[in-house]
C-alpha positions as CSV (number, residue, x, y, z in Angstrom):
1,X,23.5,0.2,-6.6
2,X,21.5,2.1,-4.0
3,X,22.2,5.6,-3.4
4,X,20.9,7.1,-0.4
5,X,20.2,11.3,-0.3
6,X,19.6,13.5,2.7
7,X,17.0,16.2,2.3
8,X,14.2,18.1,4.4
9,X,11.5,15.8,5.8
10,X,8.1,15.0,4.5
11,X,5.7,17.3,4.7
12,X,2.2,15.8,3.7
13,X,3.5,11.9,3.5
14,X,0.6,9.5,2.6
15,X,1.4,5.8,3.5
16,X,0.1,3.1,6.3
17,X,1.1,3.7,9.6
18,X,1.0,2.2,13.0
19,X,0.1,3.7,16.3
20,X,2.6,1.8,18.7
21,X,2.6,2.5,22.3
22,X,5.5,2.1,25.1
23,X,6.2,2.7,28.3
24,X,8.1,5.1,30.5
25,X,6.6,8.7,30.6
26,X,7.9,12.1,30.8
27,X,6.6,15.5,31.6
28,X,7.2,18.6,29.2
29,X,6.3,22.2,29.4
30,X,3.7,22.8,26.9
31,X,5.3,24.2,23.4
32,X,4.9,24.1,19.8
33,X,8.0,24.6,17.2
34,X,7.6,27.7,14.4
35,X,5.9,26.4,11.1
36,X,9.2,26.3,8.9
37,X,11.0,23.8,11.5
38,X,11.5,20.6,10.0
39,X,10.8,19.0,13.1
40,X,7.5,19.4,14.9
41,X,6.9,19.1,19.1
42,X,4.0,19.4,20.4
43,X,3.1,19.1,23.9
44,X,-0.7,19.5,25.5
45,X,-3.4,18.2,28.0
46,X,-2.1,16.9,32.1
47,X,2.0,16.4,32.1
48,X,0.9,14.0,34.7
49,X,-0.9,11.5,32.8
50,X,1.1,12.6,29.6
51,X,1.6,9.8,26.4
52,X,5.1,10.6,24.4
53,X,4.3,10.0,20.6
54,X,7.0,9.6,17.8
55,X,5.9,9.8,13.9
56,X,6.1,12.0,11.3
57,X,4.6,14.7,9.2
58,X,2.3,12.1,7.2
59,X,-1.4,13.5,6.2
60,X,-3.0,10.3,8.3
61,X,-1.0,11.5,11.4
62,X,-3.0,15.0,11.0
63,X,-5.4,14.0,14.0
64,X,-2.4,14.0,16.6
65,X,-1.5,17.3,15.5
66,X,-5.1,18.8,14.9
67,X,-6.1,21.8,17.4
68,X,-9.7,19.8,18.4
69,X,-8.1,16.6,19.2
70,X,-6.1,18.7,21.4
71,X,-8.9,19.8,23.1
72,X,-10.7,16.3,23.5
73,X,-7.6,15.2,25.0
74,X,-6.9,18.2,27.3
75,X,-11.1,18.3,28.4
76,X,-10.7,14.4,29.2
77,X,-7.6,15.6,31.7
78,X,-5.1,13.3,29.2
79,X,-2.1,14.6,28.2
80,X,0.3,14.3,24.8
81,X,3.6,15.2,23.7
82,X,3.8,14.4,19.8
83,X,7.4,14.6,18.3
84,X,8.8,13.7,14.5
85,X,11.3,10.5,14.2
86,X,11.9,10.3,10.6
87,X,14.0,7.3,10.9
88,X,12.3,4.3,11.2
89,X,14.7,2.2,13.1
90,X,14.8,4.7,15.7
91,X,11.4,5.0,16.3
92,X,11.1,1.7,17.0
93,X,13.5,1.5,18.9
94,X,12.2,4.1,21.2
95,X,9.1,2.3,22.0
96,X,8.7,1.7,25.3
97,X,12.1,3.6,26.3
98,X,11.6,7.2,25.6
99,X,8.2,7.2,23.5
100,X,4.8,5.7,24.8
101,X,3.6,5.7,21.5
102,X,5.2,5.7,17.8
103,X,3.4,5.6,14.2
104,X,4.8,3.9,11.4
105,X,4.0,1.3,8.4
106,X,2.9,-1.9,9.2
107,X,5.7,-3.4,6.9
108,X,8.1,-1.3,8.9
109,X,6.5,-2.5,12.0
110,X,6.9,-6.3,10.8
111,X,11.0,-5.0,10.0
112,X,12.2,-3.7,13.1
113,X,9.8,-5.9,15.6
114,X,9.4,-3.3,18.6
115,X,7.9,-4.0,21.8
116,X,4.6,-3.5,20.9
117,X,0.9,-5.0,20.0
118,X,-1.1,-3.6,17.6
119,X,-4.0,-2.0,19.1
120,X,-6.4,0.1,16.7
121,X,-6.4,0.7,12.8
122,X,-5.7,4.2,11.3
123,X,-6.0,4.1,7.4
124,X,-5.4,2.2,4.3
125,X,-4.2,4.0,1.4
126,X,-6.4,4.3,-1.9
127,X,-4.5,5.4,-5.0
128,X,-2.1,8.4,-2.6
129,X,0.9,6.3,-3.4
130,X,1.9,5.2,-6.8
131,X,4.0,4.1,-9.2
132,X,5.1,6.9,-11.7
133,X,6.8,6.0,-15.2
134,X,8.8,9.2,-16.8
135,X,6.4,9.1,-20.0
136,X,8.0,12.6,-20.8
137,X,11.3,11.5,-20.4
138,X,10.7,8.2,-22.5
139,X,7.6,8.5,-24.8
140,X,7.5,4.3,-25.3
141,X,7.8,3.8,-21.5
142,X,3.8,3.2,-20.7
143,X,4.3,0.1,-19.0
144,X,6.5,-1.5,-16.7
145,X,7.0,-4.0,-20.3
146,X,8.7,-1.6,-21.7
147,X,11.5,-1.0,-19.1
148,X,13.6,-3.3,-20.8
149,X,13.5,-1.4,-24.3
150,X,14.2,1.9,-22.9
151,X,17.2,0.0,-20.6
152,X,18.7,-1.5,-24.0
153,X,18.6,2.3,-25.4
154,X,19.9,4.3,-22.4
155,X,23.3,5.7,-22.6
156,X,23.5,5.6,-18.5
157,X,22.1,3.2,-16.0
158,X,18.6,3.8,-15.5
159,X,17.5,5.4,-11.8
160,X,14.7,4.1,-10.1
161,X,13.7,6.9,-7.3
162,X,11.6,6.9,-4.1
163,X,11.2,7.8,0.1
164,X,13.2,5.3,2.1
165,X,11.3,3.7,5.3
166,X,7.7,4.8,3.5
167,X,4.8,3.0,1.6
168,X,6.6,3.9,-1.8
169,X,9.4,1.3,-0.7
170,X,7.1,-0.9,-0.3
171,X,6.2,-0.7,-3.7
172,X,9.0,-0.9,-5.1
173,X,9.4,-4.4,-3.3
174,X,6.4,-4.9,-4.7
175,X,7.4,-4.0,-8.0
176,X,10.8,-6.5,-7.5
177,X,8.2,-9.7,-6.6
178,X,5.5,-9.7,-8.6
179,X,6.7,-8.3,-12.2
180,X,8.4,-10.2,-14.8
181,X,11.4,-7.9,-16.5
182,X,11.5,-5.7,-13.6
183,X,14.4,-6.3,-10.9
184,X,15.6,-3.2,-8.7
185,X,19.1,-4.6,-9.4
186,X,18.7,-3.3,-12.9
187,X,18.1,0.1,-11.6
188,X,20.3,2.8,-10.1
189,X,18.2,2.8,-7.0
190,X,17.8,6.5,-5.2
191,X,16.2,6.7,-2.3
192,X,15.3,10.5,-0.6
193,X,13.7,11.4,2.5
194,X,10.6,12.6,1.3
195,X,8.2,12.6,-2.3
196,X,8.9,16.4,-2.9
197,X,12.5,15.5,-3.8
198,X,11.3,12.1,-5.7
199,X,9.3,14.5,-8.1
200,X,11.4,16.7,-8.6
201,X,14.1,14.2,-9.9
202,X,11.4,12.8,-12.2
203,X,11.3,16.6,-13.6
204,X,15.0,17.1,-13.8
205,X,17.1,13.8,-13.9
206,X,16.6,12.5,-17.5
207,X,17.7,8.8,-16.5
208,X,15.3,8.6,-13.6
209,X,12.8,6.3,-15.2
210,X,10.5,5.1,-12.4
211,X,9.7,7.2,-9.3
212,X,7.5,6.4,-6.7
213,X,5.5,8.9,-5.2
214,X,2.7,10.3,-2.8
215,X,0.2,12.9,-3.1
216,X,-0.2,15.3,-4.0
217,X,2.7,14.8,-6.2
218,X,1.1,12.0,-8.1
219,X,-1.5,14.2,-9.3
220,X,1.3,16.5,-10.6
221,X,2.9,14.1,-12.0
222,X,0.0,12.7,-14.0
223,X,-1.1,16.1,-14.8
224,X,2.5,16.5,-16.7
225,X,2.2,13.6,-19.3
226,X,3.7,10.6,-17.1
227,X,2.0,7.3,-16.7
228,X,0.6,6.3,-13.3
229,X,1.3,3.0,-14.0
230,X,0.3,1.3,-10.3
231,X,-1.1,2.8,-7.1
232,X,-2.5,1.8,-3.8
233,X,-5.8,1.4,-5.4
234,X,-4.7,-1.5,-7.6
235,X,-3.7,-3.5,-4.5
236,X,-6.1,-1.6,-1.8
237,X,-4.5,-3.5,1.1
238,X,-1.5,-3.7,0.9
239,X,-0.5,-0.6,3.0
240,X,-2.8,-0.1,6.0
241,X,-2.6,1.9,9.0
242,X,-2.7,0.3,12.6
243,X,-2.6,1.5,16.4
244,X,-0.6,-0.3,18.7
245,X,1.0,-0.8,22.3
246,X,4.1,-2.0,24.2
247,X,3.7,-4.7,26.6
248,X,4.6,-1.9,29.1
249,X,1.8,0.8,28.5
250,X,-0.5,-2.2,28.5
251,X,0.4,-3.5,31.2
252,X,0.7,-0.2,33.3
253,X,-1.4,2.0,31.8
254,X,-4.6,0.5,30.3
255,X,-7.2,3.2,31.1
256,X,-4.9,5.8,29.3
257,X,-4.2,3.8,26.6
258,X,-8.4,3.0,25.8
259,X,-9.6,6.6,26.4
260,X,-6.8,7.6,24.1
261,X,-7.7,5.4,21.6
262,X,-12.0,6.5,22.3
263,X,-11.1,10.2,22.2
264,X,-9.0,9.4,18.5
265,X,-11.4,7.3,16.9
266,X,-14.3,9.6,18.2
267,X,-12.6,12.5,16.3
268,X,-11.8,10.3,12.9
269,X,-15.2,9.2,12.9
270,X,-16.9,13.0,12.8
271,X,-13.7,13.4,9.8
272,X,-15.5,10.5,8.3
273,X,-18.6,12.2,8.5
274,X,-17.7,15.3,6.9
275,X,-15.3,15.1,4.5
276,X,-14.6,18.8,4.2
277,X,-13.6,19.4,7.5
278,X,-10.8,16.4,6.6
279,X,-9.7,18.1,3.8
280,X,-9.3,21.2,5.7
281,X,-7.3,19.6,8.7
282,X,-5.0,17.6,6.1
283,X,-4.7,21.3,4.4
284,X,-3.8,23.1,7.6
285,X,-1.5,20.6,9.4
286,X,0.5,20.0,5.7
287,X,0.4,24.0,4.4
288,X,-1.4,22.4,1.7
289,X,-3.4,24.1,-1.1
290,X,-7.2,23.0,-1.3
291,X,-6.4,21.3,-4.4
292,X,-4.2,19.7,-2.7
293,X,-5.4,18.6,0.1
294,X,-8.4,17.2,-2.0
295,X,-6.2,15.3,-3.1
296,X,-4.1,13.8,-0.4
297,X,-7.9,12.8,2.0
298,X,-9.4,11.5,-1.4
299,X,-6.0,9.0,-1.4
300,X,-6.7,8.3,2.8
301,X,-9.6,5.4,3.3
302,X,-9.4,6.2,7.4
303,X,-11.0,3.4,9.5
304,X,-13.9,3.7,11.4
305,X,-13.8,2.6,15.6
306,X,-16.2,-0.6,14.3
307,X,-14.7,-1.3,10.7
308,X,-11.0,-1.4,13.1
309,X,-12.8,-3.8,15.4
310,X,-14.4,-6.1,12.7
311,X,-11.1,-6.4,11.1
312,X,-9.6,-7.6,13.6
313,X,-12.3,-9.8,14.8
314,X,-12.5,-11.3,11.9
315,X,-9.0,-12.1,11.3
316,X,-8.2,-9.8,8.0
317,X,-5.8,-7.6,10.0
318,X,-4.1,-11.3,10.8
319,X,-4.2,-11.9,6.8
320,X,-2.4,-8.6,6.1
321,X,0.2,-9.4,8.4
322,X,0.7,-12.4,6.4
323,X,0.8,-11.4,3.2
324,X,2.9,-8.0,4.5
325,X,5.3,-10.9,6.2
326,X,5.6,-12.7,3.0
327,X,6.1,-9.8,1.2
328,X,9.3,-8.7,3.5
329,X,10.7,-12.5,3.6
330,X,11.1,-13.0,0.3
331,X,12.8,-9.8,-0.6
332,X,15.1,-10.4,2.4
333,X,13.8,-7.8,4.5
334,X,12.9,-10.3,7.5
335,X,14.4,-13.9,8.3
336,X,11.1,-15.5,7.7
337,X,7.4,-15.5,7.7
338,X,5.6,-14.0,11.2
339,X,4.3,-17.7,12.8
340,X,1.5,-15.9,14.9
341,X,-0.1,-13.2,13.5
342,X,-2.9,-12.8,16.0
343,X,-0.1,-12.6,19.0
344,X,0.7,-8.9,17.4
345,X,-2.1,-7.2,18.0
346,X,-5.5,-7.3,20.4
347,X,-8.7,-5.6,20.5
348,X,-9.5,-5.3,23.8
349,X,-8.6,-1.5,24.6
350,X,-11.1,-0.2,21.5
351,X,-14.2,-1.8,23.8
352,X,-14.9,1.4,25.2
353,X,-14.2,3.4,21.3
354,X,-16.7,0.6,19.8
355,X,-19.4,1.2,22.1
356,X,-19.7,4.9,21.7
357,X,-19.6,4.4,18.1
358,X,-22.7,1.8,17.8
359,X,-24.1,4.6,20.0
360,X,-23.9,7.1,17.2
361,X,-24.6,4.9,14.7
362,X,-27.5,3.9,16.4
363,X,-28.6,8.1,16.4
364,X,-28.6,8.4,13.0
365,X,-29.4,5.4,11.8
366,X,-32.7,6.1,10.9
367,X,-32.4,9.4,9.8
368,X,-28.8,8.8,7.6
369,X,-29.4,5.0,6.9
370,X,-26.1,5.3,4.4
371,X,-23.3,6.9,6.5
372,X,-24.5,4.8,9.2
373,X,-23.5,2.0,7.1
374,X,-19.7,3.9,6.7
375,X,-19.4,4.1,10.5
376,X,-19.8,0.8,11.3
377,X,-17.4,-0.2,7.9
378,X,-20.0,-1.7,5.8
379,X,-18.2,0.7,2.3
380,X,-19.5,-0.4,-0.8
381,X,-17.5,-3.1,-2.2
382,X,-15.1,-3.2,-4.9
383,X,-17.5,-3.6,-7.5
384,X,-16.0,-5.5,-10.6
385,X,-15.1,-3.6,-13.9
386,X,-18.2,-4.4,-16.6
387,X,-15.8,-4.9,-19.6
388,X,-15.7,-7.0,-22.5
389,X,-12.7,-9.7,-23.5
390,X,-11.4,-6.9,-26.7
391,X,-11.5,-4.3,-24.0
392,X,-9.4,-5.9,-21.8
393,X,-6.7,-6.9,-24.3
394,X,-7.2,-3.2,-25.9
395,X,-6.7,-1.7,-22.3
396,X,-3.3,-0.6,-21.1
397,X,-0.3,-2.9,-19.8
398,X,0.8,-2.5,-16.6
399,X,3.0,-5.6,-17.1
400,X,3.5,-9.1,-17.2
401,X,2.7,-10.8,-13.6
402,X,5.4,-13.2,-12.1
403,X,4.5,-16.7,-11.8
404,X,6.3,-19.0,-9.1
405,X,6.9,-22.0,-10.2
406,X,5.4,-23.5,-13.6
407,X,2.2,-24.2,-15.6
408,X,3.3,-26.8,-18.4
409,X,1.3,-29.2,-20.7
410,X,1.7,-32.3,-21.9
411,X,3.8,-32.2,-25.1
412,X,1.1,-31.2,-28.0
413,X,-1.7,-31.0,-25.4
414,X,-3.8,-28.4,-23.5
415,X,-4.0,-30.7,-20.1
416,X,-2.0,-29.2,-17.2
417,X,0.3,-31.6,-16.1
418,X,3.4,-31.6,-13.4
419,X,2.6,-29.0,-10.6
420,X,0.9,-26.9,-12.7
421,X,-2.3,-26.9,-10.7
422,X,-0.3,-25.9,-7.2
423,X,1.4,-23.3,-8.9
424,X,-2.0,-21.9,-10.4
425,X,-3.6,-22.0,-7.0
426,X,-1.3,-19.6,-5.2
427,X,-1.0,-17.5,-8.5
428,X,-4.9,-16.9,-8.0
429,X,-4.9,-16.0,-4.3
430,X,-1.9,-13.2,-5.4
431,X,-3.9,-11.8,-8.1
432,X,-7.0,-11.3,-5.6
433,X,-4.4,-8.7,-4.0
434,X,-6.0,-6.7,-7.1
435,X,-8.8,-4.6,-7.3
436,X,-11.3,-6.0,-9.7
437,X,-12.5,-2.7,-10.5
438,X,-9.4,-1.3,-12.0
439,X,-7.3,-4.3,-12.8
440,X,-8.1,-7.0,-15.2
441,X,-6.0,-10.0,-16.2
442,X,-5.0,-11.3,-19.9
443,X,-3.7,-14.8,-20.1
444,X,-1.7,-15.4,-23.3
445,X,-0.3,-18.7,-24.5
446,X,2.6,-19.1,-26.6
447,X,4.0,-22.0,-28.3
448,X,7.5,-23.4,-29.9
449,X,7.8,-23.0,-33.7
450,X,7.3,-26.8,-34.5
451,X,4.0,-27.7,-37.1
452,X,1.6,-25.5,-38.9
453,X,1.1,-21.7,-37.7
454,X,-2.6,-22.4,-37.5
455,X,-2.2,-26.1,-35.5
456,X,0.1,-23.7,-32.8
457,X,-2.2,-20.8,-32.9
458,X,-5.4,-23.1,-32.1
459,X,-3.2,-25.2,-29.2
460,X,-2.0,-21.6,-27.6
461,X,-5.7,-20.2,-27.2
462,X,-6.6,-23.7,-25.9
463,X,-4.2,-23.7,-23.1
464,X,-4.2,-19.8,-22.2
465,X,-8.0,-20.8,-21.9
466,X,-7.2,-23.7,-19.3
467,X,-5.4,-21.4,-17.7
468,X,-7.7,-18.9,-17.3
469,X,-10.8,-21.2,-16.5
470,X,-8.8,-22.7,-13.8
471,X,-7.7,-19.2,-12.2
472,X,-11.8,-18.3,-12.3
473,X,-12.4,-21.8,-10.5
474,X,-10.1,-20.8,-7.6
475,X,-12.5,-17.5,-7.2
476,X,-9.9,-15.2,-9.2
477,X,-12.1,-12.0,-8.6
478,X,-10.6,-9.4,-11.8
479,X,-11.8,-10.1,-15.1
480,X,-10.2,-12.9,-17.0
481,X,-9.4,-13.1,-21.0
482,X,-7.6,-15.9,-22.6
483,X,-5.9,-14.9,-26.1
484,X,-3.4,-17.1,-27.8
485,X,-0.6,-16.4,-29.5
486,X,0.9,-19.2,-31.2
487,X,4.2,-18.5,-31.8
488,X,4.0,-15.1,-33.3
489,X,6.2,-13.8,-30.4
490,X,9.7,-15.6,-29.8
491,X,11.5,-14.5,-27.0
492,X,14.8,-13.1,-28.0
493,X,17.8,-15.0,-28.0
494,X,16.3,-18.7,-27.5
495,X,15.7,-21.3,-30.2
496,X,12.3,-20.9,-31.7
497,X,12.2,-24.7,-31.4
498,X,13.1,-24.8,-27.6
499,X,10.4,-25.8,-24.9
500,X,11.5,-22.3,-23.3
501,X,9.4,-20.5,-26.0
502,X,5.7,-22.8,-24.4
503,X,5.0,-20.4,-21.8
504,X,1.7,-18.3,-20.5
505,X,1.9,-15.2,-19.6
506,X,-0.1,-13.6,-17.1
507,X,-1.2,-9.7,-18.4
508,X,-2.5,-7.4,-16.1
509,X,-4.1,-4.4,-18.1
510,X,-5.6,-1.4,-16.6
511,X,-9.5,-1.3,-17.3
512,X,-10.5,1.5,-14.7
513,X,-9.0,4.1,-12.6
């Protein structure tokens, strides 16, 4: 059951977004709408050689609105009119009718297929969206395990809470795929406009369980005793920010469209180069409190002109699309997986961005070897969590990854047999979605209740340990433990003699963040 409530839009929404271009053009008198509308319009720079942009009040989107990209824009004789959309649909559906440009999710650009190319990255999201369990509300619920004990207890259906359209439904898809025990059919599903009214449900609906939010209201919610049980810095791709165009601005309008996208990317490069001043623009465009706003840039990874370029170059941006498309086929959000990747987007209007930012990097090189290395998108790398096979099994659950398809062995044996080995292989490439340094991975056999505790106990570790040594052959990157069980742990309800009961689970435990 999905129930669907209206409320005020977002004010400081963190997620991925898109920067989608179309074509016809319109001119507008200059004006900007009071701070307390719930819709913004801004209009500034030439009317004659003025872009239309749709999006929303999200954080990354700040730069449209911020006073000195106005001024970049205006000094380079371009001109914008930025105006919210909140619905998703419609935005798309604008491009390249009555908006020349429109930001939004790449998963929501990959649902409603407008006329568009991707043309430039925004930002990825690092740990600004996240998966919030009501730990106040439910004292045993620390892990998304546990759902099933506080389901069997409740006196209602439990509700499961978060922003329709935005990155925290994308989790929750998430949530549906990958976890064992956790379907959103169990759930009461709510879906607001905006995190401010997700957050305040998980304060004041005692059968909201799960809620999905954004900063800064994942902070809060930590802050108040609830679990933060997954967030965008678990799986630090998964919801990335990309600039695009319509076939029509591209094919009418190319100057325009590249010295839009060099004037942007010269301004997020100078954010990227002082911190401070992002915090402050986030702060100021979102009436945000410094705390606040801390909080919301810390969750914001913005790319760089050269780290957009290489990641397209290189084909990850065509990855993401694939694993996003995969993602949306198999929760029935698309008819099937996208065929072409590298037909959605192209690189050739950031030429002129990328060359005046190797120019700057190339200025301070020498002097600032290290943010020259952030400019051009060489960030440290996720650096694997140093911890030891009792920590990992000590650390947190976050819950109990789903496998597709099986891994059995041969009756009494720990050899893999059947498809075991296929089904291993693609388990491995979805558990490199994870960030090594704050996810690590427990793999626990179990066997039937036939022969001598000890005999099962010793054939359990055995096979969790093929398991795991084959995951690390296939270049698993978190931390692998293999801990056996024997069969200690029955699944309810099934015959403690059944085949059903030899089964591996895959644990992922929180060991950082």
């Amino acid at each position: 059951m999905t129930v669907k409530r209206k409320g005020l839009p977002p004010i400081a929404y963190i997620g991925a977004a898109l920067l989608i271009c179309g074509g016809g053009y319109m001119s507008f008198n200059a004006i900007k709408l009071g701070e307390n509308s719930p819709l913004t319009q801004l209009v500034y720079g030439n009317e004659a050689r003025q872009l239309t942009v749709l999006g929303d009040t999200f954080s990354g989107y700040s730069t449209l609105r911020a006073d000195p990209f106005a001024a970049k824009i205006t000094q380079a004789d371009l001109g914008i009119r930025y105006q919210d959309e909140f619905d998703q649909a419609a935005r798309a559906k604008a491009l390249g009718r009555e908006a020349d440009i429109i930001v939004t999710t790449l998963d929501q650009y990959l649902k409603h297929q407008p006329e568009g190319r991707i043309v430039g990255l925004i930002d990825k999201t690092v740990g600004a969206d996240a998966v919030v369990l009501n730990t106040q509300q439910y004292p045993q619920l620390k892990g998304l395990n546990d759902i099933a004990k506080v389901r069997a207890s409740a006196s209602a259906p439990l509700k499961l809470v978060y922003s329709a359209g935005t990155p925290s439904e994308y989790l929750a898809k998430l949530l549906d795929l990958k976890f064992e025990g956790l379907s959103l059919s169990d759930f009461e599903v709510v879906e607001v406009e905006e995190s401010t009214q997700a957050y305040e449900l998980l304060k004041s609906d005692t059968q909201v369980a799960i809620a999905i939010l954004w900063e800064p209201f994942v902070s809060k919610a930590r802050k108040e005793g609830n679990t933060v049980v997954l967030s965008s810095s678990d799986v630090p791709d998964a919801i990335i920010d990309v600039i695009v165009a319509s076939d029509q601005l591209i094919q009418n309008r190319p100057k325009d469209l590249s010295q839009f996208l060099t004037l942007y990317y010269q301004h997020t490069d100078q954010l990227i180069r002082d911190s401070g001043v992002l915090s402050q623009q986030i702060g100021k465009d979102g009436n945000l409190s410094p705390q606040d706003a801390t909080s919301v840039s810390n969750g914001i990874d913005f790319f760089t002109a050269l780290e957009a370029n290489q990641w397209m170059n290189s084909g990850t941006l065509a990855k993401r699309i694939e694993a996003t498309s995969a993602v949306l086929s198999l929760t029935g959000e698309t008819a099937g997986l996208v065929k072409n990747p590298r037909n959605l987007y192209t690189q050739d209007f950031m030429a002129q961005a990328v060359t005046h930012s190797k120019q700057v990097v190339a200025s301070i090189a020498t002097t600032d070897p290290e943010l020259a290395k952030v400019l051009r998108g060489q960030k440290s790398s996720t650096i694997k969590a140093k911890v030891t096979p009792q920590q990992i099994q000590a650390a947190p659950k976050v819950g109990n990854f789903k496998v597709r398809g099986e891994v059995k062995f041969a009756t009494g044996s720990a050899a893999l047999s059947g498809d075991s080995q296929s089904t291993l292989k693609a388990l491995a490439q979805e558990i490199n979605e994870f960030n090594p340094s704050t996810i690590a991975v427990n793999v626990v056999g179990h066997t039937s209740k036939t022969g001598s505790a000890a005999t099962n106990q010793s054939l359990s570790q055995q096979r969790a340990q093929v398991v795991a040594n084959y995951l690390r052959s296939q270049g698993v990157q978190p931390n692998l433990v293999a801990e056996g069980k024997g069969f200690s742990e029955q699944l309810p309800g099934v015959n403690p003699a059944s085949p059903a009961q030899q089964r591996t689970e895959i644990q992922l435990r929180r060991v950082g963040g």
